[in-house]
Each structure stands twice: as C-alpha cells, then as structure tokens.
N, C-alpha and C positions, 0 to 999 in steps of 0.2 A: 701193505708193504711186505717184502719177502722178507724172512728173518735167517740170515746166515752168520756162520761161527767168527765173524768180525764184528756182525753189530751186537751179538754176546761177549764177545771181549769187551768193545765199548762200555758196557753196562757192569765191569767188572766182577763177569763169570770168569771162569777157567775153561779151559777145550775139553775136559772131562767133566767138567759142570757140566757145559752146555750138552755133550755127547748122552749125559745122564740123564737131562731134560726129555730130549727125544724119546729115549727109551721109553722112561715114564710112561709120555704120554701117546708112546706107538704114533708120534707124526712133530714134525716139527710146530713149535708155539708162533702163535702168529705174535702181533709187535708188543700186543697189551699184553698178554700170557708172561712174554719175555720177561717184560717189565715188573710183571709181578712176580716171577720166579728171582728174577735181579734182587727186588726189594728181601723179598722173606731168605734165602737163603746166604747177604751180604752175612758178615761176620757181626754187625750191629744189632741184625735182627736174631739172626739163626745161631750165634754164638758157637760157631761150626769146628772153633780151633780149641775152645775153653770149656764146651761141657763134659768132655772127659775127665778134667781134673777138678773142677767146680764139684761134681758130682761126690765128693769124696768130702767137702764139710760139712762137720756136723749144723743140723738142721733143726734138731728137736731139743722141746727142752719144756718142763713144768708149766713155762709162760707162754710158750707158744701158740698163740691158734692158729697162725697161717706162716708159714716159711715160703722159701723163694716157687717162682712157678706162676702167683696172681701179681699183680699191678703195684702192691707194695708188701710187706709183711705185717702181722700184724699179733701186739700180744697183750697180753691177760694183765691188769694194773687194780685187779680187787673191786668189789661194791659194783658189778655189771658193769665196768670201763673197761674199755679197751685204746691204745694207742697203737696207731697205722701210720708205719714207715718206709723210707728209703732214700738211697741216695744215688744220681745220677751224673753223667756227664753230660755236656756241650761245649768238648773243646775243638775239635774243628769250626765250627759256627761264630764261636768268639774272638778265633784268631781272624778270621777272616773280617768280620764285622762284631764288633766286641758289643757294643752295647744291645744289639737285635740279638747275637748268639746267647749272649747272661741271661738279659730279660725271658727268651724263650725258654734258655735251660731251668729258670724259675717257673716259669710256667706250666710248663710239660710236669714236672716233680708235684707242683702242686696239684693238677689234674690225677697223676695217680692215685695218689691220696683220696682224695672227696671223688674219686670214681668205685671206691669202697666204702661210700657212706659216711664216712668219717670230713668232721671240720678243719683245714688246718689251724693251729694251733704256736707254730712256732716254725721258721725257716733258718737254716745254716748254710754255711759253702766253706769249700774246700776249694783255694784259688791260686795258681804258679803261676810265676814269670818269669823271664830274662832274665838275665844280668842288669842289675840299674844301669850301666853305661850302654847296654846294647840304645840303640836310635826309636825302638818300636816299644819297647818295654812303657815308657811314662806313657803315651798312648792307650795301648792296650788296659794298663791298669788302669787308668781313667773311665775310658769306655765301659769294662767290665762292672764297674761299684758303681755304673750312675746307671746299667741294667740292671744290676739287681737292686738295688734298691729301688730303682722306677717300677717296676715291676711289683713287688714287696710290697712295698709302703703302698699301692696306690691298691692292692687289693687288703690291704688294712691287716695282714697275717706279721707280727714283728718278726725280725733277723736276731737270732738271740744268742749266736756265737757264731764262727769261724775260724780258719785260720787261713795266713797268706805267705808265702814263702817264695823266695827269686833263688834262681839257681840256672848258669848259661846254657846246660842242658835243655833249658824251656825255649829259648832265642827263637827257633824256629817254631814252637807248637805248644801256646800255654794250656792249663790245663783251667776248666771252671767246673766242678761239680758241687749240685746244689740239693741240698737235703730236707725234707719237709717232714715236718710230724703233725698226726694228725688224731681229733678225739672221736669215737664215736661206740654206743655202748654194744655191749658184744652181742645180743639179739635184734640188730638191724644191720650187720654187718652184710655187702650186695658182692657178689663173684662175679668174672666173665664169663662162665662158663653157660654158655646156651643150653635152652631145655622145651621140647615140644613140639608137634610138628604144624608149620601153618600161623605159626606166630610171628604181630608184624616187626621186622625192622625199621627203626627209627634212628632217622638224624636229626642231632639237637645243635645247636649254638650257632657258629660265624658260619657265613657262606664260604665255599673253597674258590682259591685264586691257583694261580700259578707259582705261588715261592713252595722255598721249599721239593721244590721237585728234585728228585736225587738226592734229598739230606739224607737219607741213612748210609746211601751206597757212597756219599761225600766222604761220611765219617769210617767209612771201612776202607780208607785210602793214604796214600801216605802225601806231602805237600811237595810240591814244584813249584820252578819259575813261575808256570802260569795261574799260582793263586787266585789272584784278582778275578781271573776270568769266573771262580767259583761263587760269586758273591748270588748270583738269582738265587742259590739252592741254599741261602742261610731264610730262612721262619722271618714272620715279623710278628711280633706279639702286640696284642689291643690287652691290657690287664683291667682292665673299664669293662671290655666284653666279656672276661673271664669273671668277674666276679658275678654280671649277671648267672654267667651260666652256673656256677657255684650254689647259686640262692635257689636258680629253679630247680637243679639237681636236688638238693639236699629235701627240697619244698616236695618234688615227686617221690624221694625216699620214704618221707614220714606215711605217706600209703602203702598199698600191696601192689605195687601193678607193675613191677620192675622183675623181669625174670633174670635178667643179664645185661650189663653195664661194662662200656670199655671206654677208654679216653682214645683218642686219634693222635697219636704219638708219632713215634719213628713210622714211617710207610703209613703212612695215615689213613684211609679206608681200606687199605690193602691188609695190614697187618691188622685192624681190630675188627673186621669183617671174619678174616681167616683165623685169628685165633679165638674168637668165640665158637665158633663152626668146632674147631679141630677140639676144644675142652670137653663142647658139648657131642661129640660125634656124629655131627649132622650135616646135615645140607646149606648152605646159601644163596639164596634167587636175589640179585639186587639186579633194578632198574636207573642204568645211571640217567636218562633222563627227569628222571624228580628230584637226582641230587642240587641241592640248593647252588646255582653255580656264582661267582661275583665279575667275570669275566665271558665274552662271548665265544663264543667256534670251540671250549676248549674239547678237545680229543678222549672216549675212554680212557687212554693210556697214562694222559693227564691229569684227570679225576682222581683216578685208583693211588696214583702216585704223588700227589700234592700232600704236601705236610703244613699246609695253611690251620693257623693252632685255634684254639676256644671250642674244639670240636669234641661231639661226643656220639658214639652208635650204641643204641638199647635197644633189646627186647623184650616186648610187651606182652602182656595179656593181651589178650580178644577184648575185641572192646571197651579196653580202655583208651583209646586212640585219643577220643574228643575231650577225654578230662587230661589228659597227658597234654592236649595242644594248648588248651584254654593256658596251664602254669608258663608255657613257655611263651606263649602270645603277648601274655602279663610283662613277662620280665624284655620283653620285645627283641624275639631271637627266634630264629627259623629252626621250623619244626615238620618234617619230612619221613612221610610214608616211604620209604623206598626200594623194599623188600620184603622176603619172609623166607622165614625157617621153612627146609624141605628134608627130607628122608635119602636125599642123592648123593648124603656126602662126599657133595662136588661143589665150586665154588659157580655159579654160574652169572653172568655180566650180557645186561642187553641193554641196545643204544639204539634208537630209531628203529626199534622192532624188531633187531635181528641180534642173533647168540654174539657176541665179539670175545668172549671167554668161557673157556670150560674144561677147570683142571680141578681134579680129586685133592679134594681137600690134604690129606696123608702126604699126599707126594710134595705137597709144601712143607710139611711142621715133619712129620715122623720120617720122610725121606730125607730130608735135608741134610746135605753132606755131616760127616762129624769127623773131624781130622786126629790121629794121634800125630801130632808136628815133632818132629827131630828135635829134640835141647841138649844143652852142653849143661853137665852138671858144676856145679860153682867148686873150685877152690877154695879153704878156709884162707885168708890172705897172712902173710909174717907180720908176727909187733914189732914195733917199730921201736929202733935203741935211740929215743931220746937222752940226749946226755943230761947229765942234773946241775952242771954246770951253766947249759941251756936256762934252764929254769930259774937257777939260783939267781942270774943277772934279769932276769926280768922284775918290776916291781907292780907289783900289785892295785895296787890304784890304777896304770898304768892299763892292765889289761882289761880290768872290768871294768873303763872307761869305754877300751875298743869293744867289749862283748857284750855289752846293755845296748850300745849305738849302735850293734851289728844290725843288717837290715833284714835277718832271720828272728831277732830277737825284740829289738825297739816296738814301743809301741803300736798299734793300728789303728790309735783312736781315728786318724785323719778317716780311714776308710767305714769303721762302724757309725760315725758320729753321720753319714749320709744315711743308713738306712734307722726307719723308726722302729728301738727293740722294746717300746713300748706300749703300745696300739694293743687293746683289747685289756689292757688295764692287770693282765695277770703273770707279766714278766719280774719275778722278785729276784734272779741276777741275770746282767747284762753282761756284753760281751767282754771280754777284759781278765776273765777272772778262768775257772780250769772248766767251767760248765756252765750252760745256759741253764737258766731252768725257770719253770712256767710254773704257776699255781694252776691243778685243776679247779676250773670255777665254781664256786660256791662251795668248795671243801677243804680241809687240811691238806690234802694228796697236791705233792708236788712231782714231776716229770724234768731230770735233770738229760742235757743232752750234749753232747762234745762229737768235734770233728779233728780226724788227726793222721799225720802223713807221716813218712824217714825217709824220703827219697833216698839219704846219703848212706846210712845203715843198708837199706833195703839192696842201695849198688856194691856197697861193699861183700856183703855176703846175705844174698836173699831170703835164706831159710830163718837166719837172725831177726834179720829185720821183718820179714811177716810178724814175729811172733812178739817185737817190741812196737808194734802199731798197734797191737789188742791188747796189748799190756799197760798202755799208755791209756790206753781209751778208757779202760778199769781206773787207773789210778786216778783220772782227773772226773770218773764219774764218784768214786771214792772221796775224793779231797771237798767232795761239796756236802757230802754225806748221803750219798743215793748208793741206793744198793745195786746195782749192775743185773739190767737182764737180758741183753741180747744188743747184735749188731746189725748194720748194712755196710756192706764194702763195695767202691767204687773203686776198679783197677786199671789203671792207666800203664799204659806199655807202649814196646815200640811194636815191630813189625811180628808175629808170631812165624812170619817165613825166614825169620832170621835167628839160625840156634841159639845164639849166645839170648835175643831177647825173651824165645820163649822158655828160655832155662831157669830167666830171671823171675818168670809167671810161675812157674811150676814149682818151684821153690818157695815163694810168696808165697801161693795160696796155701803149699804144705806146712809153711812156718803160720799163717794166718789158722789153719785150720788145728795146728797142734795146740795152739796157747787157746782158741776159744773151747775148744773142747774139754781143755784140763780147768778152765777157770768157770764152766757152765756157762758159757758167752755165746751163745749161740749164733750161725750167721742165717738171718731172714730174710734179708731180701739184696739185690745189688745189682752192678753194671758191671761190665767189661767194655774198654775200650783198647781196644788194641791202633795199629797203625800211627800211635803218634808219636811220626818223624817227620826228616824236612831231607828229600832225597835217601840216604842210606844209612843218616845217624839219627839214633833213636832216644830219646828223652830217657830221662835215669827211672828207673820203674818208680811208680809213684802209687804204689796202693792207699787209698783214703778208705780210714774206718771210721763210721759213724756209731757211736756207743749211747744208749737210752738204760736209764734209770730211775728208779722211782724211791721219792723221800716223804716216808709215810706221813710223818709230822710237817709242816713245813717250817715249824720255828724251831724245828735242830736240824736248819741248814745252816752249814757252814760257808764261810766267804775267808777267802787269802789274806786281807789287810790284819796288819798287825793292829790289834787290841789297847790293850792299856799296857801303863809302865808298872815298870816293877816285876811282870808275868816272866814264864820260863820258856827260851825256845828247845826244842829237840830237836835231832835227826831219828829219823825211823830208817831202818836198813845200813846195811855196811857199806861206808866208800874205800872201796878198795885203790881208786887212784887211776880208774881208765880211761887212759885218756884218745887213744887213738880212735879216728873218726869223729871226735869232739868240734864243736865248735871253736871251743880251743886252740887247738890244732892244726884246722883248716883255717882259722882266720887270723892267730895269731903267728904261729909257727910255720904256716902255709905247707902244711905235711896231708896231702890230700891218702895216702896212704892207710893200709891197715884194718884188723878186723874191727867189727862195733863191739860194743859192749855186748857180755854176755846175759840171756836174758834166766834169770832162774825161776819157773813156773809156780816151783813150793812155796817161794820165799812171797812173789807176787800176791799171791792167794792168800798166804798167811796173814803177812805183814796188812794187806788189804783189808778184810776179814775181822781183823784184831782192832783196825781204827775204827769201823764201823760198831765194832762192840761199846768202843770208848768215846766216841760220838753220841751213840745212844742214851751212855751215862751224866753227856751234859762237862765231860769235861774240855773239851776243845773247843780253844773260843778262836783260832786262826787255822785253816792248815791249808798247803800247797804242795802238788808234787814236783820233784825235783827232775829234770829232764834237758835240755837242750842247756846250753850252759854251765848247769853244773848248779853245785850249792850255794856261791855265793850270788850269779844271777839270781836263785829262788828267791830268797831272804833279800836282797834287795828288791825286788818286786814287793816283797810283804812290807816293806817298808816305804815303799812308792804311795800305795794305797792305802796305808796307814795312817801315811806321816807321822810314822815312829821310828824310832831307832835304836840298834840292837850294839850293845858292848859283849864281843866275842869273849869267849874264854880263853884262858893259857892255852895254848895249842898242844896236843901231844905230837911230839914231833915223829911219828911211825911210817910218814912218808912227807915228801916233799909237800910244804904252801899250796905251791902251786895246784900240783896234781891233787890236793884234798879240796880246794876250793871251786876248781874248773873241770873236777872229771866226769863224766854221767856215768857212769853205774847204775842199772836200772834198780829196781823194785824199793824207790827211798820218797821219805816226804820232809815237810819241814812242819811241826807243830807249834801252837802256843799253850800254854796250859798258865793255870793259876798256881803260884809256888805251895800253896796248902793241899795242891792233887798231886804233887809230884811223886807222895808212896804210893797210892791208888793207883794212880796209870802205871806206873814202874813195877807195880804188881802183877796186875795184867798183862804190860808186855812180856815180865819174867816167865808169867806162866805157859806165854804163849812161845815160849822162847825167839821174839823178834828182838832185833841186833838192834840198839838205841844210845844217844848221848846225849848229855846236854852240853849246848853247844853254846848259850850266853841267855844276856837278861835283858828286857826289853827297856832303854832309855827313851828322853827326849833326842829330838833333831841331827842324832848323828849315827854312823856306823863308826864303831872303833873296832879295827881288823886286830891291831897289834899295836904296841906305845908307840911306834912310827908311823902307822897307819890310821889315817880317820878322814872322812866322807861325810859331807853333809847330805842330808835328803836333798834339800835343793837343788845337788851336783848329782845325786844317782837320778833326778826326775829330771834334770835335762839333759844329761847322756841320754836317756833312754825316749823322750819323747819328740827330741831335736829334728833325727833324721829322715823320719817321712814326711814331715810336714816343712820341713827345707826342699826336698828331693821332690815334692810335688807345687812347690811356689812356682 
C-alpha cells in the first residue's frame, strides 16, 4: 500500500512529522514503518511535548538506584532490599470500556514492576470521575473498581490504598492511574537495556491478537462523538495468564541467563523491541513469522502494533534457549525464538522472507520530535472578601454534616471493601487511613505508600498546587511514621496544543519539582498523559503523586484512630484561616474562586521532620494530617475510627469558628499524646520552633465543639459513610 501525507494524518502525525519521516529515511515509509513511526513518536510513547520540562526534576538522591528512563524506579530500603516503583495511567481505555481499560491499566503497572526482577508487593490507584449526577459517572465507577480489583485480587498482589475524587471537569474523560510496588534485592535487579552481538530474542507469555491496536496513538488524542467506534483499540487483560507469566519470569530471573528484559506495554513489540535496541545501541533482526500469533492472516503492521497484554521480549544468552523454554512450557505459555541482536542499529522486520521494515534505530527514540509548546503563564487569582457575617450565620454542626457527607470526602469503604488488601498476609494498614503500608516479609522493615491529587489547588494556581501534592504525600507518608524517600508522578492534562493547558503542566511540574527537591523527595519514575479532553475542554489538571517510605520498626507505626480517654489532642502548624479553594468554600459557600493555600516548604520539612523524631520516642499514639476539609473534618475522622470522642477546648477567638475549623492551611497534623508526655513533646516542638496547640481531651462517644455544640460518633460515622454506599444502591 502507498503511504501518502493523509494516511499519516490518519495515524496521528502532523505534515511536518511525516515530512520529517521521509527525510530521515531518504524515501518514503512504506504502511508498517508508518505505523511504527506513528506508535513511537505519539505523545504517549515519545513524550515529544513534556521532556523538555520533565528534564528539569530533581532525580537523584542517597536512595536512589534507578530514577526515570527504565520501566519503573527503583530505590535502596537497607539490608540488600530494594523497592521498584511507579505509577501509570489508563484513562482513555477506561472511559471507553471501564472494567477492560482498569483491569489492563493494573496490569501493564504490574508488568513494569517484576520486568525488573522485583515481586509485587502492594498495588494503589489514583481514580476521577464526573459529577455524581452526570448519567455515565455511576457506570464508569462501577466498571472501573470491579477492573481493578479483578485484576488485583485474582493475581493475589493486595490494593493497599487509593484515592477517588468526582469533579464535572472529568464528565467527558475520567482519569484511572494505577501504582504498583514492588520487592526485590538490589543484586538481582534486570534493565532493558540490550547488550551483545548475535544474541537471541525471545517472546514470552499470551499469543498476540488484534485489540489493542492503536492504544497508544488512542491515548495521545483527544475524545469525540465517535467514541464508541474506539472500543477495538481498548487491551483485554487474562490476570490468570499474567500471574503465570510473573512466576516464570521471576523463576528465569533466579539464573543468569537474562541479558535484557522489557514488558510489551504501550506499542507492544514495537516499543519493547526498539527501546531495548536504542538503550543498548544496537541492531534488531525480528522474524514476524515465529511471533506467536492467536488470530489468522494477521498483517506485519498488525503484529508490530497490537498491545494484546501478558507479553514479555528478552534477551538471552547463547544457549540458554532450551533451559529458558523448558520454565515457560512448565507454567504453559508460549515461548518464541524470534530474533537476535545485530550491529545494524537498525530495527529490521521480515514476513514470508522478505525485508517489510527497515528503519535506524535513532531516528525512532533520539530523532523523535521534542516540542517547546507555547504556555500562558498563571495569574496568582484575588482573595476573596468573605463577609464574617457570612460565616457567623452559619452553624456548625450544620456544615460538618455537609463536609464529612461531601463526595470528596465520605468514605470509600464501598469501593476498597471489593479489592483484597490483604492477600500475602503482610498488609498491617489498609486503605482508609493516610498510608498503606506492608510488612517486608520475614522482617521488622516496613514500606509505607500513599497516592494523592488537588485538581482544584493545581486549577487554581498551578505552581501552588504542584508543590501542595508532594507536600501532601510527605505529610500522609509522615502521619504513619515512615520516613519519606522518593516519588512517582502520574500527569494528567488536557491538550498541550492548547496554551492555557500547557501552562497548567509547566507550572505543575515546576511547583512539583520545587517542593521534592527542597524536602529530598525525589521524582523516580512516572507518566505523562496529556490530551485528556472531550472536543476543546480539557479536565482540571490532575497531577497524581505517588510517595514511598520506609518504617524501620514496624511496631512504631502509627494509625489515625483516636486511642484511649483521657489522652491529649494537638495541632502541629499554624491555622491561619484559609479558606479560599477549600472544600469549604466550594461546597458550602459555593465560591469556586480564589488562590489555594499557600504552601511553606521550611515549615513542611520541619514540622515533618520534628514528628518523626517524636514518633521515634514512642510518644504518639494517634496522628493524622490535616488537609481537604480542614481540622475538624481530621479529628472527626480520628474519631470515626476510634470510636472516641474529643471535648474541644475554649476557643481563642483570633479568627472566626468557622474559618479555624474548615480552612486548610497546609504543613498541619492532628496528634494524640498521653497527658504525662505533654512537657517532652512541648519541649521538642519548642526546640524545634513548630507552631502547636492543644486543642482538647479525648472523651467517650461524643464531639463537644462548644456548650451549644455536640456530635455523637454515631452521627459523624453516618454523615460520613452514608453517601457512596446510598449513591451506588
């Protein structure tokens, strides 16, 4: 078939793409070339709009052994362990077909993972929606939690946090990204990176079908009427065939005979074929007739480009072919000579005996367009003159009725309670709380993990809200008592040909990259996903950071539920009363206006820093960070889980009820202490100069806000746990 500058539009090049192409290659690409140029150079593979600024976070750090660039990151946890991360997206795939797009996006995440040797150990998601009244919203969140968790639970890895949040921004284009962590010790750790000349390639696991074809160049697009018609190019996931292949991987790991290991991800032969080649700067000869196929007549073009999942490409030793076939025969999964490493670095493809490809390696990965895109830089936005008359008429009970029942805030037991977060026996806290966190087996060493969004912050003023998503992910890897050592971020956006969205990325990543860098957070591994709109409106930028920590001990880990009676609560950090961009705000006052909270880096660090010293000492028997809601959401949470209840102190009155109860203020926690540690810790904090209060004393059964005010538990645990599990009946 001729290849002209239409059917590369088709494929979603540009006319100077495709112009590019030719040059390259001194002749035009015949239909499979296209296709492969199509795949690697889309915005999902080749990241063409975002490695300019991506390039600019910090990377390195004491824990790191591998930052972004391999399959996942991966870093140093003491005693020759290492944990290997990341976090991904599959949001085009989900809207379209929700429980095939989750399930796969689980899948794909976990395959990066144990394609570095590494077991998983514990899975997360970070998952948008709609508006509850939109029509597709209960739908789609249905579909989405019975994928992931089908997927999950049936390869035995537990789901050990999340978060989920609706906002009408998502109507057209929810967002699923799914995070996997994984154990495995630092002297068996496997790269992609190919090495040697003449060495064979092998394909491992499910046969290739036809889905999938086009998922990458899908997801580098934006949504239309004709949706529906995308549904071929969503993955189907077998999580049955994935675990096989998991056991036989791990099984050919514990030998030597693994030069180079890549999962079949986005552009599935296409992309793990050519980025092993382009790591290792070599050649690749594949013979598509030995690839395993599960369908008849299918076409090179088709092979190359199928994203059919459980797939794995490695490069072997000489001679270990027969011992490599025997592990995969065992676990009964197709196992395929189908190439070898050459010295041509060129990618080269033969079908019935003749060349059907033949492009220079470089001209795919190292040519690959890289855009600097046009952005509008942000406004800081006006505070907003709430009147205090506003405020004074509202009453209290009143609101933290609406703002525990908000559907940002209520609980999620309904969606956790489907996946299993305790499968492998080493989950010691579940989702619910500010971190998941896993026992390493057979040791003290515990691996705390949290996932965490501000869509609204991040739309309000993007540089902010970068830097209060890595701040957030400290404070709730903090609040469990793990010490914080690094990230993966997941960036959801809309269209980067649209200034005002790429303004919104450029901004993020510089507020993402300032707060990990000043708090040694380093970011190791992540995604980019741009184009998710629906026609010309683009979802609220949604950057998800995924934060891993480690708690040397694991029996001074801390959990949120309030303790016994009689103990002391605190505030850590100052509430200043901010209220604009609160949930507050927007859902009580409906003032969608105004800047977020401002994030202070010192205080983060300090205040942070200082509870981990006092953790250490054995004096905190509760703590929780303080965030979406405000402080009296927190403490009623620690009272949810408690089933205890706290009589507040006299209020100083230096700002308004309201705004002291409901405003976020970043860098704050809520502790419990025993009244005999109250000069110890008070000491400490003194010395550390962080801003503290005691704020009441822990009773039975009730919240008393003020003599007019009082809450039963029973009333803050059904505000709070009423509204998904009504909204999903």
């Amino acid at each position: 078939m001729e290849v002209n500058e239409k059917i590369a539009l088709d494929h979603g090049l540009k006319t100077e793409e495709y112009k590019k192409i030719c040059d390259l290659l001194e002749r035009t690409p015949n239909l499979t070339e296209l296709g492969i140029f199509s795949a690697m150079w889309n915005e999902h593979c080749s990241y063409k709009s975002s490695r300019l600024h991506l390039k600019k976070l910090p990377t390195k750090g004491k824990k790191v052994i591998q930052g972004p660039g391999e399959n996942a990151g991966v870093i140093d946890i003491e005693d020759g362990d290492a944990i290997v991360f990341k976090i991904e997206s599959h949001n085009h795939p989900s809207f379209i077909e929700p429980y095939q797009g989750a399930a796969t996006g689980v899948g794909g995440i976990m395959r990066d993972v144990f394609t570095m040797g590494a077991r998983p150990i514990a899975n997360l998601n970070s998952i948008h929606f709609g508006s509850p009244q939109h029509k597709k919203t209960k739908n789609l969140l249905r579909g989405v939690v019975h994928g992931i968790g089908g997927y999950g639970n049936c390869m035995g890895v537990p789901t050990i946090a999340g978060q989920t949040s609706f906002d009408s921004s998502y109507n057209g284009n929810i967002l699923v990204n799914a995070m996997t962590l994984g154990l495995v010790k630092k002297n068996k750790i496997f790269y992609s990176k190919a090495a040697g000349l003449n060495k064979p390639v092998i394909y491992v696991g499910s046969k290739t079908g036809r889905d999938g074809i086009h998922g990458a160049s899908m997801a580098s697009a934006s949504f239309d009427e004709k949706i529906e018609e995308k549904k071929p190019t969503v993955q189907v996931g077998d999580p049955f065939t994935e675990k096989l292949l998991l056991e036989a991987c791990l099984e050919l790991m514990a030998g030597d005979s693994i030069i180079a290991i890549q999962d079949m991800g986005a552009a599935g032969l296409t992309s793990s074929s050519i980025e092993m080649a382009s790591k290792g700067n070599l050649g690749i000869e594949i013979n598509l007739n030995k690839v395993p196929c599960r369908e008849t007549k299918m076409t090179p073009y088709e092979i190359m480009l199928s994203e059919s999942q459980e797939r794995m490409l490695i490069v072997l030793e000489n001679g270990k072919e027969e011992k490599a076939k025997k592990i995969f025969d065992k676990w009964n999964l197709d196992f395929a000579v189908i190439g070898k490493t050459t010295n041509s670095k060129n990618i080269e493809l033969f079908f019935d005996n003749e060349r059907v490809a033949n492009i220079p390696v470089n001209t795919l990965v190292e040519n690959s367009p890289m855009y600097n895109r046009k952005w509008k830089k942000s406004k800081p936005p006006k505070k907003n003159k709430i009147k205090k008359e506003t405020l004074n008429k509202l009453k209290i009970k009143d609101v933290l009725k609406k703002v525990l029942s908000n559907q940002n805030i209520c609980s999620k037991e309904w969606i956790w309670q489907q996946y299993d977060h305790t499968v492998m026996g080493d989950t010691i806290q579940k989702p619910g709380g500010d971190s998941g966190v896993v026992r390493i087996h057979g040791t003290n060493k515990a691996v705390a993990a949290s996932v965490d969004s501000s869509a609204v912050y991040c739309w309000a003023h993007p540089l902010t809200g970068g830097k209060q998503i890595v701040a957030e992910s400290w404070r709730n890897l903090i609040s469990v008592g793990a010490k914080p050592i690094a990230i993966t971020n997941c960036l959801n956006f809309g269209s980067p040909e649209n200034e005002d969205n790429m303004g919104e990325f450029v901004e993020c990543v510089q507020g993402i990259g300032e707060a990990s860098k000043y708090l040694n957070f380093p970011v190791v591994s992540g995604n980019v996903s741009f184009y998710n709109q629906t026609k010309d409106v683009g979802i609220k930028p949604t950057p998800s950071i995924g934060g891993v920590g480690l708690i040397i001990d694991y029996k001074k880990m801390v959990t949120m539920d309030f303790k016994e009676k009689d103990n002391l609560v605190l505030a850590i950090g100052k509430t200043e009363g901010h209220i604009d961009q609160s949930l507050f705000a927007r859902s009580i006052l409906d003032e969608k206006n105004g800047p977020p909270p401002e994030v202070n880096l010192f205080n983060e660090k300090n205040n942070g820093e200082t509870l981990l010293h006092i953790i250490e000492n054995d004096y905190i028997k509760s703590a929780h960070d303080i965030s979406l809601g405000g402080l009296l959401t927190a403490v009623s949470k620690m009272c949810i889980k408690g089933n205890k209840g706290i009589k507040f102190k006299k209020f100083k009155n230096f700002i308004n009820e309201i705004e002291y109860f409901f405003s976020e203020d970043q860098g704050r926690y809520i502790i419990e202490i025993k009244p005999e540690d109250l000069k110890k810790v008070r000491n400490i904090l003194d010395k550390n100069s962080v801003h503290h209060e005691e704020i009441g004393t822990i009773i039975d059964n009730e919240m008393i806000i003020n003599e007019k005010t009082k809450v039963t538990i029973d009333e803050l645990r059904s505000y709070n746990t009423n509204w998904l599990n009504e909204y999903m009946k």
